[in-house]
Backbone as CSV, one residue per row, in Angstrom:
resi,resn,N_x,N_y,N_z,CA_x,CA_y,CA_z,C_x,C_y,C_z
1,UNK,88.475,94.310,76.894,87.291,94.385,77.737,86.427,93.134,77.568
2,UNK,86.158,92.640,76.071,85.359,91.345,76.151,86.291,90.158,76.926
3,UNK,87.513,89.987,76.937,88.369,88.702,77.439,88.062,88.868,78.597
4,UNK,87.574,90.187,79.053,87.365,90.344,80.849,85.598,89.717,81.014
5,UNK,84.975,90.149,80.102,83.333,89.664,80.972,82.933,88.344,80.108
6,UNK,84.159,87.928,78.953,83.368,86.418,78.549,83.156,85.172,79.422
7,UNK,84.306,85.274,80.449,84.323,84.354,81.219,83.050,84.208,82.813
8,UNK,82.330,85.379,82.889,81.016,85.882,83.855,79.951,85.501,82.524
9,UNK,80.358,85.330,81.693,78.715,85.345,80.436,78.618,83.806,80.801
10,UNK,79.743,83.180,80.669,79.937,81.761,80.507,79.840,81.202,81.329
11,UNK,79.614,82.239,82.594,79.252,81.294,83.852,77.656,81.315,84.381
12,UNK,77.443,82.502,83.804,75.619,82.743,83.825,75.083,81.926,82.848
13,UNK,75.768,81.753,81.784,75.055,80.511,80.996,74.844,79.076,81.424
14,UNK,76.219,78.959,82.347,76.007,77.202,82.774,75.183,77.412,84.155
15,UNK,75.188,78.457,84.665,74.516,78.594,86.447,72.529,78.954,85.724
16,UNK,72.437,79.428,84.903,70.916,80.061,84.537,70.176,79.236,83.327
17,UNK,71.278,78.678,82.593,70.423,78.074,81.211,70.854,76.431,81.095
18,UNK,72.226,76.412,81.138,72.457,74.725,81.173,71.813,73.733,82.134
19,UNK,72.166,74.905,83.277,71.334,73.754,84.717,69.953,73.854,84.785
20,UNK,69.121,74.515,83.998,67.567,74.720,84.176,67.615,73.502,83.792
21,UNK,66.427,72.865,85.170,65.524,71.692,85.244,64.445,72.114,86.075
22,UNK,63.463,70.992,85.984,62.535,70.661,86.769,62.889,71.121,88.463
23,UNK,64.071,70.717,88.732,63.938,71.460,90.059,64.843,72.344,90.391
24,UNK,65.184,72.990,89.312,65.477,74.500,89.714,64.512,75.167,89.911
25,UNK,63.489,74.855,88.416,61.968,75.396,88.518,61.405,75.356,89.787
26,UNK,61.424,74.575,90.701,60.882,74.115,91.756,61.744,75.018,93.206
27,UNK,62.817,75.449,92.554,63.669,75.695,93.796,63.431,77.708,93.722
28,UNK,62.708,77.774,92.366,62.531,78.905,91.736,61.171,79.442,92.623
29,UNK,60.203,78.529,92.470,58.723,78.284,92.978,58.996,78.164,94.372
30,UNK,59.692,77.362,95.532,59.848,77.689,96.354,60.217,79.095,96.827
31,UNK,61.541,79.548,96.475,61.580,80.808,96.639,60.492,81.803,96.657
32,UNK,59.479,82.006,95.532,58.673,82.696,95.807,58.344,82.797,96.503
33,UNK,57.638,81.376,96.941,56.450,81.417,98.234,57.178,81.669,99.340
34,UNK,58.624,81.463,99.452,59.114,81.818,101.068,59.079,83.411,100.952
35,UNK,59.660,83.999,99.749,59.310,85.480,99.662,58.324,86.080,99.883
36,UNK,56.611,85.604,99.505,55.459,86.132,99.710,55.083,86.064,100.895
37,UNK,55.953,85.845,102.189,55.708,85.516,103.369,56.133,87.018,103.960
38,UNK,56.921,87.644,103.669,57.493,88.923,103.726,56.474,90.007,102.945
39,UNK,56.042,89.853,101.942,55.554,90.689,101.583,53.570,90.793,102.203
40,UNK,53.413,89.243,102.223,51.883,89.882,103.188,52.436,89.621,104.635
41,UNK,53.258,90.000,105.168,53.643,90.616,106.699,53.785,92.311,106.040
42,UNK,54.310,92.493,105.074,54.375,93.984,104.875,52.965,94.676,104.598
43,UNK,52.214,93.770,103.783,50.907,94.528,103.597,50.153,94.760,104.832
44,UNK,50.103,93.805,105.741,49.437,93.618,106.433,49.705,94.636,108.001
45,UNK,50.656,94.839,108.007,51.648,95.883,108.776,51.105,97.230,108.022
46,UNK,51.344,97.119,106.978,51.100,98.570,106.664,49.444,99.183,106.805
47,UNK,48.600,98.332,106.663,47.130,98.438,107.085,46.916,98.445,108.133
48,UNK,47.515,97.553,109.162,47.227,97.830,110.255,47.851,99.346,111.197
49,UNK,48.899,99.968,110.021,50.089,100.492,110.531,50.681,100.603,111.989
50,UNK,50.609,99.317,112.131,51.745,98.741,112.599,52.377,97.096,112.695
51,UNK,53.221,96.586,113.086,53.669,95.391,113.235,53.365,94.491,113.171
52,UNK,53.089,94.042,112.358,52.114,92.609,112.622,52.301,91.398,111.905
53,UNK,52.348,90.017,112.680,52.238,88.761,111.657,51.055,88.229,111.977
54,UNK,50.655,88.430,110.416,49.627,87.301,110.306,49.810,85.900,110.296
55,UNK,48.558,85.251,110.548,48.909,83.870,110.219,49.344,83.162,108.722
56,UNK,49.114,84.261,107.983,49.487,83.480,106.399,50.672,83.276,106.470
57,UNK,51.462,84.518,107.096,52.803,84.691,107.245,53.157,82.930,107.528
58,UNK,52.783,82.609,108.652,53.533,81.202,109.004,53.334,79.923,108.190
59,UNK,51.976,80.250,107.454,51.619,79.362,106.198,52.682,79.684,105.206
60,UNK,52.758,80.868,104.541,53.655,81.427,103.419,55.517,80.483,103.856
61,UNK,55.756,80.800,105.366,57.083,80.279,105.809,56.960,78.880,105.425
62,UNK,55.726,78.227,106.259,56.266,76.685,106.120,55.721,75.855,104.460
63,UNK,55.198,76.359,103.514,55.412,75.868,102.220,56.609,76.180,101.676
64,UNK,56.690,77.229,101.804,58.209,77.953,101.086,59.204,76.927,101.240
65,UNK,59.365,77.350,102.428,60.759,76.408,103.169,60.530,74.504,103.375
66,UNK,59.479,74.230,102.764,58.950,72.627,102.614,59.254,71.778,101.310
67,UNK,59.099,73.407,100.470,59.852,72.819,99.083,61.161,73.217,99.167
68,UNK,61.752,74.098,99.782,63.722,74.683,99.768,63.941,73.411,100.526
69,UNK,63.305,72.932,101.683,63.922,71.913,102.236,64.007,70.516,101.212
70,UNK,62.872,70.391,100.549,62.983,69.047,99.480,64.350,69.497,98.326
71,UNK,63.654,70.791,97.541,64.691,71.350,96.585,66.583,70.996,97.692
72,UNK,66.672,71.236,98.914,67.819,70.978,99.297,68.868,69.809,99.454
73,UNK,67.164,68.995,99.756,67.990,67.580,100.039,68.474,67.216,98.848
74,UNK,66.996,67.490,97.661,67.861,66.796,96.401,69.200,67.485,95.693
75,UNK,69.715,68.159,96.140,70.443,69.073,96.006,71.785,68.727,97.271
76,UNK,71.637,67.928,97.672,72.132,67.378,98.726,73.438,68.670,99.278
77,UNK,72.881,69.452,99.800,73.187,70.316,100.837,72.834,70.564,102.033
78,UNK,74.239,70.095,102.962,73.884,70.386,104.055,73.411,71.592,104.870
79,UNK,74.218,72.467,104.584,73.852,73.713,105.182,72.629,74.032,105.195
80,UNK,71.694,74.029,103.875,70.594,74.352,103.193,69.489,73.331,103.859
81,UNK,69.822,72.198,103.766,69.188,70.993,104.485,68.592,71.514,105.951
82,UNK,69.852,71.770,106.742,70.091,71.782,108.253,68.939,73.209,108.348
83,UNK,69.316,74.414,107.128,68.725,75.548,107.901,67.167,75.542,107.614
84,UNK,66.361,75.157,106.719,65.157,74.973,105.805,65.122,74.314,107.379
85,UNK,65.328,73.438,107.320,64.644,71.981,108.611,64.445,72.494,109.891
86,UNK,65.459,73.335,110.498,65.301,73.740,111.904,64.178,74.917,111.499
87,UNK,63.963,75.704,110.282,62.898,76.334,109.958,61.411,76.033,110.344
88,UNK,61.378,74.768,109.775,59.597,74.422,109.400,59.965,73.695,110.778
89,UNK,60.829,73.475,111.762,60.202,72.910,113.431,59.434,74.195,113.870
90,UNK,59.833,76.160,113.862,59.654,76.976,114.056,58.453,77.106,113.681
91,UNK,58.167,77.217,112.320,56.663,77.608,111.501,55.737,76.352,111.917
92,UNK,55.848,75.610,112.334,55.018,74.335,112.236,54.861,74.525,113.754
93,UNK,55.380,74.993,115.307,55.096,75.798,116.006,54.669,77.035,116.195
94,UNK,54.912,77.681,115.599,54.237,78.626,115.900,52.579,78.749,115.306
95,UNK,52.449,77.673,114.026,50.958,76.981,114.020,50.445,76.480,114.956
96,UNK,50.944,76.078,115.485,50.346,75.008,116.252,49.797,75.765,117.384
97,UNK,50.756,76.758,117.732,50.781,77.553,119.238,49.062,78.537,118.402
98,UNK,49.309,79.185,117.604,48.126,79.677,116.808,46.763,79.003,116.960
99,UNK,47.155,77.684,116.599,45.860,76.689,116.617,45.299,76.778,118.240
100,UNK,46.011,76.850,119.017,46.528,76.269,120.487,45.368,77.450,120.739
101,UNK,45.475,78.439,120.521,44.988,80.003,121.154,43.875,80.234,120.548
102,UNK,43.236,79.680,119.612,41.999,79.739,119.220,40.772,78.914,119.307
103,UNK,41.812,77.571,119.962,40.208,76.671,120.533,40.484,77.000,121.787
104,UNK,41.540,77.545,122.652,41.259,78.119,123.707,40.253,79.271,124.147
105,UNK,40.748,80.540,123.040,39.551,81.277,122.886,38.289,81.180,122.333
106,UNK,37.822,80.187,121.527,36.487,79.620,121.564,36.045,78.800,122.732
107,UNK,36.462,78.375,123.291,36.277,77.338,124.353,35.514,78.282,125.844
108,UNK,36.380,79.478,125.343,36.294,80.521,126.402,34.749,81.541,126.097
109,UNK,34.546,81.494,124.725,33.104,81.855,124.272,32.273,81.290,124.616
110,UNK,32.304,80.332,124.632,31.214,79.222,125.360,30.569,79.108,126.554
C-alpha cells in the first residue's frame, strides 16, 4: 500500500513545497481575488434575493485575472495567457459600459 501512494506524496511535495516561490504566492493571491468575485455576487444576490452583479463583482474579475494574466505570462502559458486576456477585454467593458450609465444617469439628473 505505501509503494502505491509514495509516488502521489512525491509529487505533492515537488507541485506544493519545492516549487513555492514568490509567484506561486502571487498566483495563490490572484486566485483569491478572482474567487472573491463569486462570493460578493453570492452575498449580494442573496440580500437582494435575487440575481445580481454588483459592480465589485467586475472589480473583483479584473484584479484577479490581472495578476493570473501576469502570474501566466511568467509562467509562459498559452492557454492561461490567451484565456485571463480575452477576460480583462470583458471586465474592463463591462466597466466601462457601468461608467458609461452613470454619467448618463447623472447627466439626466440635471
Amino acid at each position: 500500500m505505501i509503494e502505491a501512494v509514495t509516488p502521489l506524496v512525491v509529487w505533492f511535495r515537488v507541485v506544493f513545497i519545492e516549487q513555492l516561490d514568490a509567484w506561486v504566492l502571487l498566483g495563490f493571491l490572484a486566485q483569491v481575488c478572482f474567487t472573491m468575485r463569486f462570493v460578493v455576487q453570492w452575498i449580494a444576490s442573496e440580500r437582494a434575493k435575487r440575481s445580481v452583479v454588483p459592480v465589485a463583482f467586475w472589480f473583483f474579475s479584473l484584479f484577479g485575472g490581472g495578476l493570473l494574466f501576469i502570474y501566466a505570462i511568467q509562467r509562459q502559458d498559452p492557454v492561461f495567457i490567451a484565456g485571463q486576456g480575452m477576460g480583462l477585454i470583458i471586465y474592463i467593458r463591462n466597466l466601462w459600459l457601468i461608467a458609461n450609465e452613470r454619467r448618463s444617469a447623472m447627466a439626466d439628473a440635471d
